[in-house]
C-alpha positions in Angstrom: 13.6 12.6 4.1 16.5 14.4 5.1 17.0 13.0 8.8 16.5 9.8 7.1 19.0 10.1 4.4 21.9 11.9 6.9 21.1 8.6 9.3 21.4 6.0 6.1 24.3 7.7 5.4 26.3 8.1 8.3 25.7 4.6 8.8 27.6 4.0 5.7 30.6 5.5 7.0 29.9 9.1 5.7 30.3 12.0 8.1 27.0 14.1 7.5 25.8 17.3 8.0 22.2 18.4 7.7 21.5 22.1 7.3 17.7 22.4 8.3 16.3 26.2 7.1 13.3 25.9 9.8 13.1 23.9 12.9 13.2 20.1 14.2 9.0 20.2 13.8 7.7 23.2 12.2 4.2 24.1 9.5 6.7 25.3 6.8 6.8 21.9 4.6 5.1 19.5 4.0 5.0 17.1 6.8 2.3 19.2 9.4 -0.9 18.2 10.4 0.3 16.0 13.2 -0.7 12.2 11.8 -0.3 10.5 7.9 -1.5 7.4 6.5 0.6 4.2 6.2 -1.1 1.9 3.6 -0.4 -1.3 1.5 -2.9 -0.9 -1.0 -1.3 1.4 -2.9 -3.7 2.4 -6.1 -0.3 4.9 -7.5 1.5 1.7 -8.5 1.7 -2.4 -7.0 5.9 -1.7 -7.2 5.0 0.7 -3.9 4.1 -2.0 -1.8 7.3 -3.7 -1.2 8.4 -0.4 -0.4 6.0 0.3 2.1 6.4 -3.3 3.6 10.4 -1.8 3.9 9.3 0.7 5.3 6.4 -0.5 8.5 9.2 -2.7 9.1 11.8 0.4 9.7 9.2 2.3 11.8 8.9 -0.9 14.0 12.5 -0.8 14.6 12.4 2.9 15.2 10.0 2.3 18.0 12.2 -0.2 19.1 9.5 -2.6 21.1 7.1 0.5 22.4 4.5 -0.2 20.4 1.7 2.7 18.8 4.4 5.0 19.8 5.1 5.7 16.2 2.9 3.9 13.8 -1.2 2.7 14.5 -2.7 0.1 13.4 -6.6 0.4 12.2 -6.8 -0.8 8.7 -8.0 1.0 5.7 -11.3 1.8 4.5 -11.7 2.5 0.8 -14.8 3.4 -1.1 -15.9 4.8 -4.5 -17.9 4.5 -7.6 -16.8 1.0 -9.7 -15.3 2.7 -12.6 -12.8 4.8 -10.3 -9.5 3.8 -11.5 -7.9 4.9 -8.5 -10.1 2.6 -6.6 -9.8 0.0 -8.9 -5.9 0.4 -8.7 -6.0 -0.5 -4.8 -8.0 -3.3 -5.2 -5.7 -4.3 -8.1 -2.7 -3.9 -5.4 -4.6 -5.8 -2.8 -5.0 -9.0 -5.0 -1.6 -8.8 -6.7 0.5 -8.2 -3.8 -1.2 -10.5 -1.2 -2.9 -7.5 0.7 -5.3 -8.7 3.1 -8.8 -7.3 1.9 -12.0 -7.4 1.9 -14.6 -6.2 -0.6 -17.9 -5.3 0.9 -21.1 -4.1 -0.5 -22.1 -0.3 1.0 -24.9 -1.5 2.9 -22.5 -4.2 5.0 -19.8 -1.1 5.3 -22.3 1.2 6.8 -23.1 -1.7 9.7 -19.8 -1.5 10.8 -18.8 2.3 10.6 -20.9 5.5 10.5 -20.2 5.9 6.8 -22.8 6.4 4.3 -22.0 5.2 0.5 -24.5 5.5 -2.5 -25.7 1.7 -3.4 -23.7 0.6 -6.4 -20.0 2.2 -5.3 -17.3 -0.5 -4.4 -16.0 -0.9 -0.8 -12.5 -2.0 -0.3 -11.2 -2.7 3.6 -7.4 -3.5 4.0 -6.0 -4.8 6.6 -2.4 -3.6 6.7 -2.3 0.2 7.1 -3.0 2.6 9.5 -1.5 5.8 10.7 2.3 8.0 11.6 2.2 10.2 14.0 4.5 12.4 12.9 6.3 14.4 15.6 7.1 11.4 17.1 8.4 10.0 13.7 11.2 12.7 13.7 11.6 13.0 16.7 13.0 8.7 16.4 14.4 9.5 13.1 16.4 12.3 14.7 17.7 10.7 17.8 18.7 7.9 15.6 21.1 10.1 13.2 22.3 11.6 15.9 23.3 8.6 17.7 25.2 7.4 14.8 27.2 10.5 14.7 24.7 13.3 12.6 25.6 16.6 13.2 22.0 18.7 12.6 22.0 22.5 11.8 18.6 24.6 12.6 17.8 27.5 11.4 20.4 27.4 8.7 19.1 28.2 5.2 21.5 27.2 2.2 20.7 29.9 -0.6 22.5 28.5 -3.6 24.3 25.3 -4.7 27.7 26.5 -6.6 28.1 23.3 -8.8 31.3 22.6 -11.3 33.7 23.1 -9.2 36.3 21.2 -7.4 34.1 20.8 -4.0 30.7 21.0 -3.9 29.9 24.3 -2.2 26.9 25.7 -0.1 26.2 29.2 -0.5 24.0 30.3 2.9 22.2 32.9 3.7 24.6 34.1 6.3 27.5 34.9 3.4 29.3 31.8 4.8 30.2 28.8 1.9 30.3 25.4 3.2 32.3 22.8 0.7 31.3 19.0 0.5 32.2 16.1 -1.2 28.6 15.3 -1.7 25.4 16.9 -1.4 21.8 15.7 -1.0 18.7 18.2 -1.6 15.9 17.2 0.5 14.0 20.6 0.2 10.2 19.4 -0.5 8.8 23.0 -2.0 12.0 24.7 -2.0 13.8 22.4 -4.1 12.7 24.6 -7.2 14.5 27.5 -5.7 17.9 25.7 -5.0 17.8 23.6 -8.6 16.7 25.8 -11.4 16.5 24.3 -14.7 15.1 20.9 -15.0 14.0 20.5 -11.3 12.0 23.6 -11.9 10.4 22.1 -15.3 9.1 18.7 -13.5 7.7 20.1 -10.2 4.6 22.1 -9.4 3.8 23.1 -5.8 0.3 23.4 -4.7 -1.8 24.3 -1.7 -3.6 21.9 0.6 -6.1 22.3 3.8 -6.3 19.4 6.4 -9.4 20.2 9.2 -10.1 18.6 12.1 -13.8 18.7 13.4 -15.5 18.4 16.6 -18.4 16.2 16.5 -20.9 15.8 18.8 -20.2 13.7 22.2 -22.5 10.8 20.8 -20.9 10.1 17.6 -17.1 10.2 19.2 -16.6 6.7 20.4 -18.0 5.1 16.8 -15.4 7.7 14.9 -12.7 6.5 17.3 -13.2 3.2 15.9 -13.0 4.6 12.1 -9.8 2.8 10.1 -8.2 5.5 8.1 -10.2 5.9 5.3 -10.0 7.7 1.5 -13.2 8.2 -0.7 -12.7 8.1 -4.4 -15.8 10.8 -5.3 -16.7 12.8 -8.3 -15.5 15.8 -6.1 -12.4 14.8 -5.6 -10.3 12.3 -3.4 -11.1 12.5 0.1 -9.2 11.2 3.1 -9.0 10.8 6.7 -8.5 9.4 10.0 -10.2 8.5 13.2 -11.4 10.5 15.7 -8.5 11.0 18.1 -6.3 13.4 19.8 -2.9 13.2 18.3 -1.9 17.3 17.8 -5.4 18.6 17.4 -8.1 16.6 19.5 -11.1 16.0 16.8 -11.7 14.1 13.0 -9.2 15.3 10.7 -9.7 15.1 7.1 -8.8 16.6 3.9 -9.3 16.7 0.4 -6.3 14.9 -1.7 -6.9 15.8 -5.1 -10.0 18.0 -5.6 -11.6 17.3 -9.5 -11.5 19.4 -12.2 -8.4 21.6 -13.4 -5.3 21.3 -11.3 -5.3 23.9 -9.0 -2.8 26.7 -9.2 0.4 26.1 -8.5 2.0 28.2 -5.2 5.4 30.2 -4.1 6.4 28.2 -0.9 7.7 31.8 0.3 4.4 33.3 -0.9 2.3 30.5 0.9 -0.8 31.9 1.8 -1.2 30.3 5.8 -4.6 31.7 6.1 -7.9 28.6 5.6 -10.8 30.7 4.3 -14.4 29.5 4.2 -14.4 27.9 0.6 -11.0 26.2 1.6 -13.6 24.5 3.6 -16.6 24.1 1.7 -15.5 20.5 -0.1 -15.1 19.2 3.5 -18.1 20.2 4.8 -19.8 18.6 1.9 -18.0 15.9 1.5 -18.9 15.1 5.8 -22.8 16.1 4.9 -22.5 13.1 2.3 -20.7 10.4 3.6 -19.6 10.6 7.0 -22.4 12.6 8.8 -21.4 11.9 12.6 -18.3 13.5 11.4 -20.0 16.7 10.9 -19.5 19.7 13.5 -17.6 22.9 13.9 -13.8 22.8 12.8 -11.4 22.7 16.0 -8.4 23.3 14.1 -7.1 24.1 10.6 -3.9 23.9 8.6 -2.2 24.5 5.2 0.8 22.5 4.1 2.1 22.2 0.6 2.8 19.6 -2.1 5.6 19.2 -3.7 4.5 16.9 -6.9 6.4 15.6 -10.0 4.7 14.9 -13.5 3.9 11.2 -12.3 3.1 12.0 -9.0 6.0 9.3 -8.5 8.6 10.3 -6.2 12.1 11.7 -7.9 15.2 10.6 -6.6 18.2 11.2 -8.8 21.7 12.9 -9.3 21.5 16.6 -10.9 21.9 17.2 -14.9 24.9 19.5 -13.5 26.9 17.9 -11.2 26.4 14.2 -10.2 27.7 14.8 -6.8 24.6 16.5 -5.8 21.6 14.0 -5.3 18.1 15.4 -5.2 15.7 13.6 -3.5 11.9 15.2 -3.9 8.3 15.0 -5.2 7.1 13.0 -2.1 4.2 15.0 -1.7 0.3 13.3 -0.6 2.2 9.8 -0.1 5.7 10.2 0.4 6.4 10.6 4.4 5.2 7.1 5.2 8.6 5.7 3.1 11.3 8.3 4.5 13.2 5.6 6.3 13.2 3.3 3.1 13.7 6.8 1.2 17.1 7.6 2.7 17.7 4.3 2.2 17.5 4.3 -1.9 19.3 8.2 -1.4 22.0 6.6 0.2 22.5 4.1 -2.3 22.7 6.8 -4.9 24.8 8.7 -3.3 27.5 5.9 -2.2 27.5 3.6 -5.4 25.9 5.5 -7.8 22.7 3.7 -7.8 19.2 3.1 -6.7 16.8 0.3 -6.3 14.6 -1.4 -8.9 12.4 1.4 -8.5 15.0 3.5 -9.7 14.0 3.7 -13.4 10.2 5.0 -12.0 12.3 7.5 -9.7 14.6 9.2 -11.9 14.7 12.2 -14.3 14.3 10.6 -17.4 11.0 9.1 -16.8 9.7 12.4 -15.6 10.5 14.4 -18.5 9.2 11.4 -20.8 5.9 12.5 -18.7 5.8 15.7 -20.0 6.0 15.0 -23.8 2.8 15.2 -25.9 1.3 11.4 -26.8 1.7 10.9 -30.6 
């Protein structure tokens, strides 16, 4: 979001800066595990999809005629119980939007792919969506801002934002205070840290394990073949991709929203990195009962975090403290597919003080209105 938002920016006629704590690619965030979905059926709200439309078309130009290089194409596989509302909501998207769809009854979904899906659950395939491979996504993104004129900082962490005053001013780690005329806080999990108050009311961070199996040799080339796929279950939503061999070679899958309580919420600096065996045990029963060729020993794990507002809508908006300082956050589980079209909406905050349509869902106000008990 940030590479995004310095290259919509700069384009403007800003001269930008981005101060990046970790690395150009690194496990510290949010954006790891290698690959993310890219969907128009969007069951978290229809106003997504012209968002996402926004946005394939922004990866397209990214890859700038080398096709797959960035974004693949393999449609969408949705399934789940008829009462889901999640499911229900995608469906809902598909026929309201003009999402090419199909609904098809579990037995006709289990011809084509090695899924298996109680009789009686609903089966939703959408064409447009697929998957981002992500390296190669910032890797674009970067070269882009930097063509236009991007200066990019690693392994500079900004400790505090010193509001109020005449500049805006950075506080880093290294003593050193950098003054601005604007600032942008694209922080994911650490955004709590550098904008106390509010920001640290609406967000909660929490834990998540992606896996990749390896299944056996038979079962490889029908997995290859899988679309991207997310299983509305009484467990929990499920999600995942083909088999493939983009960062980890193997099927990589993971568990969106697990049911029940919410789990606990995290210290991004606390993180604990380590996938113990009942991080695993949902996926390995969740593979026993509906994708069974999927089933085998785990090649790789990985933890990343989400960073997630009341909503679960994203929250772009300027801070209660200084409206110089934009903070841009709470992309978490469906966010990094949009980051072009993200910096876009930033960038219009930060250059004429306002967003999109979308803006009202995005901003502080509807958050907070989240929170407050239903009378």
């Amino acid at each position: 979001m940030g590479l995004a938002t310095a290259l919509a920016l700069q384009t403007r006629g800003f001269q930008v800066t981005v101060l990046e704590r970790y690395h150009h690619v690194h496990t510290y965030g949010s954006h790891s595990g290698h690959t993310r979905v890219i969907r128009q059926a969007y069951h978290e709200g229809a106003f997504y999809v012209e968002l996402v439309r926004r946005a394939q078309a922004r990866w397209r130009e990214l890859e700038g005629g080398n096709l797959g290089s960035l974004m693949v194409e393999t449609g969408m596989l949705e399934f789940g119980p008829p009462d889901d509302p999640g499911l229900q909501g995608s469906i809902e998207a598909c026929r309201s939007c003009n999402i090419d769809h199909e609904l098809l009854t579990p037995a006709a979904a289990q011809k084509r792919w090695p899924v298996h899906i109680p009789s009686g659950w609903q089966v939703c395939f959408s064409q447009q969506a697929g998957y981002l491979k992500v390296a190669a996504c910032l890797d674009a993104l970067r070269g882009a801002a930097e063509r236009a004129g991007v200066v990019i900082e690693y392994g500079v962490r900004v400790r505090e934002l010193a509001l109020g005053q005449p500049a805006v001013r950075l506080l880093l780690d290294s003593g050193e205070l950098r003054a601005c005329d604007s600032a942008v806080v694209c922080a994911g999990a650490y955004t709590k840290k550098l904008c106390p108050g509010v920001f640290n009311t609406l967000l909660s961070i929490r834990r998540r394990v992606l896996a990749w199996t390896t299944p056996q040799a038979q079962h490889r080339d029908d997995l290859r073949k899988l679309p991207v796929w997310g299983a509305f279950t009484p467990e929990g939503f499920f999600y995942g991709f083909p088999y493939g061999e983009v960062g980890n070679t193997g099927l990589k899958l993971a568990c969106h929203v697990p049911a029940g309580a919410p789990d606990p919420e995290v210290d991004p600096d606390r993180l604990d990195r380590e996938v113990h065996p009942d991080d695993l045990t949902p996926l390995t029963r969740f593979l026993a009962n509906h994708l069974p060729a999927g089933q085998g020993p785990f090649a790789a794990t990985g933890v990343c975090m989400y960073t997630c507002s009341p909503s679960e809508d994203f929250l772009i908006d300027r801070h209660p403290n200084d409206p110089r300082v934009v903070v841009a956050t709470g992309f978490s589980g469906h966010g990094f597919k949009f980051a072009p079209v993200i910096g876009e909406l930033t960038a219009d905050l930060v250059a004429r003080g306002v967003g999109g349509p979308q803006q009202t869902a995005f901003s502080r106000v509807h958050q907070l209105r989240q929170l407050q008990p239903a009378t």
